[in-house]
C-alpha positions in Angstrom: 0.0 0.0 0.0 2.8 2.3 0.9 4.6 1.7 -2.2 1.7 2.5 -4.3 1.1 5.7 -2.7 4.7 6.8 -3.4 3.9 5.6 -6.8 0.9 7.7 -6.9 2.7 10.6 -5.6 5.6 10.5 -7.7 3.1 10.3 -10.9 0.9 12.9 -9.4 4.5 15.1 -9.1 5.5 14.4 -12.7 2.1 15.2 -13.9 2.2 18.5 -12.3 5.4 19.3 -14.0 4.5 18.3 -17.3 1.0 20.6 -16.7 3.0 23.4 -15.4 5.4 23.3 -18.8 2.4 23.5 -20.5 1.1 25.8 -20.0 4.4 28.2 -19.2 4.6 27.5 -23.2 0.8 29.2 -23.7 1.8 32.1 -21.6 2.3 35.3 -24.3 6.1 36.7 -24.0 7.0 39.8 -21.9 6.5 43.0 -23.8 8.3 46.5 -23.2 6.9 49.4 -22.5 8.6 53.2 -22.8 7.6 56.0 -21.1 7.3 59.3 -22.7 4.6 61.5 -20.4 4.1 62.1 -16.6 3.4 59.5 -14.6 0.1 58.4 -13.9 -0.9 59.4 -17.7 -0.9 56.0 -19.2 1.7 58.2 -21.4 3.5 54.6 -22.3 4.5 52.9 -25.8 4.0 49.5 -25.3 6.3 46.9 -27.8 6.3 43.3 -29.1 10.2 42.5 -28.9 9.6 40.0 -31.4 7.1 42.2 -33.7 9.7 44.9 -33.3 13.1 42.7 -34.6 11.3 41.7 -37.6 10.1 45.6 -38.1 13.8 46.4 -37.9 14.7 44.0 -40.7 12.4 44.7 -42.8 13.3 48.5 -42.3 16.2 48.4 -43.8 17.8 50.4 -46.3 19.3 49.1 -49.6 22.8 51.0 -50.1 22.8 53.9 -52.2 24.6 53.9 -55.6 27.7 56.6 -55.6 26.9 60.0 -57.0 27.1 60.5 -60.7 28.8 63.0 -62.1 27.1 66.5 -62.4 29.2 67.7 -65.2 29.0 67.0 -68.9 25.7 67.8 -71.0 22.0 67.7 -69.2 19.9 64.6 -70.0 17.6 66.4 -72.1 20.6 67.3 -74.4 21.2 63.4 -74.8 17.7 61.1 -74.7 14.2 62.2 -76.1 11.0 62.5 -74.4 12.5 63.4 -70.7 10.2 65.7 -69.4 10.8 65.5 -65.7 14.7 65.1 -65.0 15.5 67.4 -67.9 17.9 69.5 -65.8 20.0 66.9 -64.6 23.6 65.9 -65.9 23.7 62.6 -67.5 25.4 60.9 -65.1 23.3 62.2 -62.4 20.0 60.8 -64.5 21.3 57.4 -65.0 22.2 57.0 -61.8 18.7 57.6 -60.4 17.2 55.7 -63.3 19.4 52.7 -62.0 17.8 53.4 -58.6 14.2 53.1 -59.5 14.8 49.7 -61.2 16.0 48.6 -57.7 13.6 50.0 -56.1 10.6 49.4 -57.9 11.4 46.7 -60.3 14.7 44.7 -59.8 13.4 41.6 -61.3 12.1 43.2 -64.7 14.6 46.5 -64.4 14.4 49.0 -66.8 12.0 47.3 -69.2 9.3 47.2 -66.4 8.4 50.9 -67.7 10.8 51.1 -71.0 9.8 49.4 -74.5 13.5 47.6 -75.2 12.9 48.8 -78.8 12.5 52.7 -78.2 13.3 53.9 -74.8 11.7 57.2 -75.1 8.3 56.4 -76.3 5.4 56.4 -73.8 4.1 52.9 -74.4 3.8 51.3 -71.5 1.3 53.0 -68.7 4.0 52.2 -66.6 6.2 54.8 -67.7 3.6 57.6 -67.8 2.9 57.0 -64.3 6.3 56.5 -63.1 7.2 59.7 -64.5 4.0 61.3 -62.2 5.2 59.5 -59.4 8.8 61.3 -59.8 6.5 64.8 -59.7 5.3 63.5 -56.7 8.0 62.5 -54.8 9.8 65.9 -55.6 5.8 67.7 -54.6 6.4 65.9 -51.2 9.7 66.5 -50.3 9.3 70.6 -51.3 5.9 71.1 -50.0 5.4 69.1 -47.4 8.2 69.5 -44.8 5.8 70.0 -42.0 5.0 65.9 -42.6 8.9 64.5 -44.0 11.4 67.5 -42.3 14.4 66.8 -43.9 14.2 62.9 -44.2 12.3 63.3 -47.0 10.9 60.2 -49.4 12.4 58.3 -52.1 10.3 55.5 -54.1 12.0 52.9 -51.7 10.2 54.4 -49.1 6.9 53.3 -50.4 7.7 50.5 -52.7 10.2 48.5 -50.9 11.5 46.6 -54.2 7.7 45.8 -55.3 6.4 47.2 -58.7 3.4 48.3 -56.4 3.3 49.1 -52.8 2.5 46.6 -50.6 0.2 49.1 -48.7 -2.4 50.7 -51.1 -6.2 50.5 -51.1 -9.4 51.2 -52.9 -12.3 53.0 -52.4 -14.8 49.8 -50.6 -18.5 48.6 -52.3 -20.8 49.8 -50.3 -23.0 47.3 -51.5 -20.7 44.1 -51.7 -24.1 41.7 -51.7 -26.4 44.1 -53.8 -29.2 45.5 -52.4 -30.8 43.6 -49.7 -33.0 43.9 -46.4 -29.7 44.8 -44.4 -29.2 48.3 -46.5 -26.1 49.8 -46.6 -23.5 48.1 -44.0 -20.8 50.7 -44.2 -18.0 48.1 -44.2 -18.8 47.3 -41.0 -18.7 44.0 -39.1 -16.7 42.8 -42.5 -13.1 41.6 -41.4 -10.5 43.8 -42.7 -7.0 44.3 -41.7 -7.6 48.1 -42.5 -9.1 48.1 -39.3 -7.2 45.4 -37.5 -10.2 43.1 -38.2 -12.6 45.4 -35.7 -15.8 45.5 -36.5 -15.5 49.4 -37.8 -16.4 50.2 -41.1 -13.5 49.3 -43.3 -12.4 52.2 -45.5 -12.5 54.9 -43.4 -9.8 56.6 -46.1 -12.6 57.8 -48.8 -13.9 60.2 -45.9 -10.8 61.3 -44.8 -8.2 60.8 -46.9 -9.4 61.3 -49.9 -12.6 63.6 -49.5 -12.3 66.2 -47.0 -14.9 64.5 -43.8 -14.0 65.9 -40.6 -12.7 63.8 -38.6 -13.0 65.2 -35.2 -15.7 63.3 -32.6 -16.3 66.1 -29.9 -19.0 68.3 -31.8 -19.3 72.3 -30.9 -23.2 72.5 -30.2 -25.3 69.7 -28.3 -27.1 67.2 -30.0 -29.5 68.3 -32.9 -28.9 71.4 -33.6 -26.5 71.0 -36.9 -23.9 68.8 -34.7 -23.2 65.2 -36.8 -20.3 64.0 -34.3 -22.7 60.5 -33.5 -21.7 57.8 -32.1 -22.1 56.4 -35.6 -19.8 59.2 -37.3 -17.2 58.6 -34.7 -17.0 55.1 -36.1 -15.2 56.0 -39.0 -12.8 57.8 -36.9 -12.0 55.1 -35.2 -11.7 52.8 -37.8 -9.1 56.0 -39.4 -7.2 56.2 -35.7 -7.0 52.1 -35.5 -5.6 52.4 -39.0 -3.2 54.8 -37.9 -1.9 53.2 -34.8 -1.5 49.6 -37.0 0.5 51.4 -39.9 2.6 52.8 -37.6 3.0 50.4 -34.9 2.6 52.1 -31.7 -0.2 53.1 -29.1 -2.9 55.9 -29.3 -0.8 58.2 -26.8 1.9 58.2 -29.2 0.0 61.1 -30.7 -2.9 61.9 -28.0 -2.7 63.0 -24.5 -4.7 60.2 -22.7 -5.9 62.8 -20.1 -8.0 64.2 -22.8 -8.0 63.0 -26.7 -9.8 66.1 -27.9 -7.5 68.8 -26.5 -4.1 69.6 -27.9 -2.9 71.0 -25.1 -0.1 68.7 -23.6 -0.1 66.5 -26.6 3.2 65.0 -28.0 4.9 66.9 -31.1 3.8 63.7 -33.5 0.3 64.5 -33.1 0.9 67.7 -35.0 3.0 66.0 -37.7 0.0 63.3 -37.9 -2.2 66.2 -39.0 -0.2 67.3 -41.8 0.3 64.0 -42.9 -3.5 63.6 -43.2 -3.9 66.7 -45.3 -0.4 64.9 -47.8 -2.5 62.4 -48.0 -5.4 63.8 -49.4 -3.4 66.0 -51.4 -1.6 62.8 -53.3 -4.7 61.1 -53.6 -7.0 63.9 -55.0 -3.9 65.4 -57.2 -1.7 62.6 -58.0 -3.1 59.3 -57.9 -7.5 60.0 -58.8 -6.3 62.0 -62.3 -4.3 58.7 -62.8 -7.4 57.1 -63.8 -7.6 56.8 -67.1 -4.2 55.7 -67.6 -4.2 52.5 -65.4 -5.1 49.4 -66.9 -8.5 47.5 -65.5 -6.7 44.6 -64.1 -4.7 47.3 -62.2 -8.0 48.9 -60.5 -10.4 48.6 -58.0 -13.7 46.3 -57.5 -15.6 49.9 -58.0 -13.3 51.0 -60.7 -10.7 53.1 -58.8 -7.1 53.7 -58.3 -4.9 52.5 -56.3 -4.4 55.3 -53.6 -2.1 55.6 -50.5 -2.4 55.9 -46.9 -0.2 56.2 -43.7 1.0 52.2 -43.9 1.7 53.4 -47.7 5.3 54.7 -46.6 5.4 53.4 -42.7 4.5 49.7 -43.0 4.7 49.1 -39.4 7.2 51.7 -38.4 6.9 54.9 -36.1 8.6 56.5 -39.3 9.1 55.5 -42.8 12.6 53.1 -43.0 13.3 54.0 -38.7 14.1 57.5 -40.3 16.6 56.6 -42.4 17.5 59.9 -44.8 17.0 58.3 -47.9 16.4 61.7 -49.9 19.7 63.0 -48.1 21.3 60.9 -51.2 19.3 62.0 -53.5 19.2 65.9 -54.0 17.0 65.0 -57.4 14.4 64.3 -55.7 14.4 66.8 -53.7 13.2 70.1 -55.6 14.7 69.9 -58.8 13.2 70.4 -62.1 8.9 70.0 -62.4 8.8 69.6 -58.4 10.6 73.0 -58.4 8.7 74.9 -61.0 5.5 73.9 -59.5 6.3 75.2 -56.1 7.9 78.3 -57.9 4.4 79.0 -59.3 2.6 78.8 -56.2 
């Protein structure tokens, strides 16, 4: 009897062990949090360890080619049909031309926007829209400082080695099952990782970052009179905020003073740089990418017959800024106010 309760107990021991190891291996790994407000705020960044390892990786920035050489003719002077990068010294075009094939297209390189037969004809849409996105990225890193500073963008930032962005969207169906007895869903209770999967309606960009919807939830004057800041409006900016936080990894007080959302008093200097970055992206989507319609192929469009158009995980994919901060543009001066880019903010 005594020998079968020590048996017992020993089994009974083991079992416990083997429970305990268990479920140590279902417990979720410690996170890290950073502090960056006065105590007792709930002014804290909270990180994934993990999450934020494979953020650095894939954060990283490909090495830049060595400057080409700014004398000698301009590349006007020496190939047809260059309408953008006129102004620049041969060497200094080719160089950045060998850029974008590594950043955009370094399977297919050159001859992902170039017909092999006649370089400067306009043939392929790619092409034509490269040479808008060039206008763009010289528009951004002129005119909107109070969003980039002097980091400024590059096409790496947003294309990462991909012919298209890995972060883009559409504008949503509102009626993805036709007309039915439900009416008009708003996106919501759909699962979307625009939203994280919440149950918010999910494309709160058409509102906000393409049309001009306000965003903000307090309204001035009490409920009816003229106020639409419902419950139901504030919806969509949540759905914008949650958006926000995922594309750039980090909490809602990386922007907001959690003692009071609304006010900007005491808030943190990104929440300032979050607003302009709203207003670039309406800007590049109403003036850049929407009068790119008709030059996009079908296949290359939306489910409601759109273009592709950006938003904040467009350039951050999961980082507090676009590539940790790395100055990309810093390397590239071309991009950053010469020829159309320069003109057009001369004319403003």
């Amino acid at each position: 009897m005594t020998h079968s309760l020590k048996a017992c107990r020993l089994w009974l021991t083991w079992a416990s062990l083997g429970l305990l190891t268990l479920l140590a291996g279902c417990e979720r790994p410690p996170m890290e949090s950073v502090q960056h407000g006065y105590r007792g705020t709930g002014m804290v960044q909270v990180y994934n360890p993990r999450a934020l390892e494979a953020s650095v990786e894939a954060n990283e920035v490909p090495p830049a080619i060595p400057a080409g050489d700014t004398s000698g003719p301009k590349a006007s002077q020496i190939y047809k049909n260059v309408k953008v990068l006129g102004d620049l010294s041969a060497g200094q075009f080719n160089r950045l031309m060998a850029s974008m094939s590594i950043w955009i297209a370094p399977q297919e390189g050159c001859l992902y926007c170039h017909n092999p037969a006649n370089f400067a004809e306009d043939s392929k849409y790619t092409k034509v829209v490269a040479r808008r996105m060039l206008q763009m990225t010289q528009h951004i890193n002129t005119e909107w400082k109070s969003h980039v500073a002097d980091t400024g963008v590059t096409c790496y930032t947003c294309h990462r080695g991909n012919p298209v962005p890995s972060a883009i969207w559409f504008k949503s169906n509102p009626q993805p099952y036709g007309a039915n007895f439900m009416g008009d869903k708003a996106g919501q209770n759909h699962p979307a990782t625009s939203v994280a999967l919440a149950s918010l309606p999910n494309d709160p960009f058409t509102p906000f970052l393409l049309e001009q919807k306000d965003i903000r939830v307090n309204g001035p004057t009490p409920l009816p009179s003229g106020n639409r800041h419902s419950i139901k409006q504030a919806e969509w900016t949540y759905g914008l905020m949650t958006h926000m936080s995922s594309a750039l990894g980090v909490n809602c007080t990386y922007c907001h003073n959690s003692r009071s959302f609304q006010s900007w008093e005491g808030n943190p200097p990104q929440r300032r740089t979050a607003w302009f970055g709203i207003r670039m992206a309406r800007d590049l989507n109403k003036d850049y990418m929407e009068p790119l319609t008709s030059t996009f192929p079908d296949h290359r469009k939306g489910e409601t017959g759109d273009v592709a158009k950006l938003n904040c995980a467009t350039c951050h994919q999961g980082a507090y800024k676009p590539l940790n901060g790395a100055p990309m543009a810093r390397d590239f001066p071309e991009l950053t106010g010469s020829g159309v880019g320069q003109a057009k903010l001369a004319q403003k």
